[in-house]
C-alpha positions, 0 to 999 in steps of 0.5 A: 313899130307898127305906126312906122311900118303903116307910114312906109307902105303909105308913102311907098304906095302913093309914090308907086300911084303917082309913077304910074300914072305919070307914065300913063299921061305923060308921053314918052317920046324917042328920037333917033336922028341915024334912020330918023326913028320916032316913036312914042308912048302914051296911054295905059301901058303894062309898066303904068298898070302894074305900078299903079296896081302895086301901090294900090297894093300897098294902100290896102296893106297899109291899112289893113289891121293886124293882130 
């Protein structure tokens, strides 16, 4: 049970890195053909380091050693 549970948080954890930083490099763009809007996001934001801290988290949970 303890090697499933370790797996699980490894995996979790690399797809939470992978998320973040694919939202961090990839630029998110938005186009609005009404008012002719545009706006776009790239770079660090609040979402990318969260989920990027969260699954460093997981990373440190995973192998952390339990009594």
């Amino acid at each position: 049970m303890n090697l499933t549970m370790r797996t699980i948080t490894v995996v979790v954890g690399l797809v939470l890195i992978a998320l973040g930083l694919y939202e961090a490099l990839i630029p998110q763009k938005v186009v609005d053909f009404g008012p002719l809007e545009v706006s776009a996001k790239e770079g660090l934001t609040t979402e990318s380091l969260l989920l990027i801290g969260l699954g460093v988290l997981a990373l440190v949970a995973s192998f952390l050693k339990r009594k």
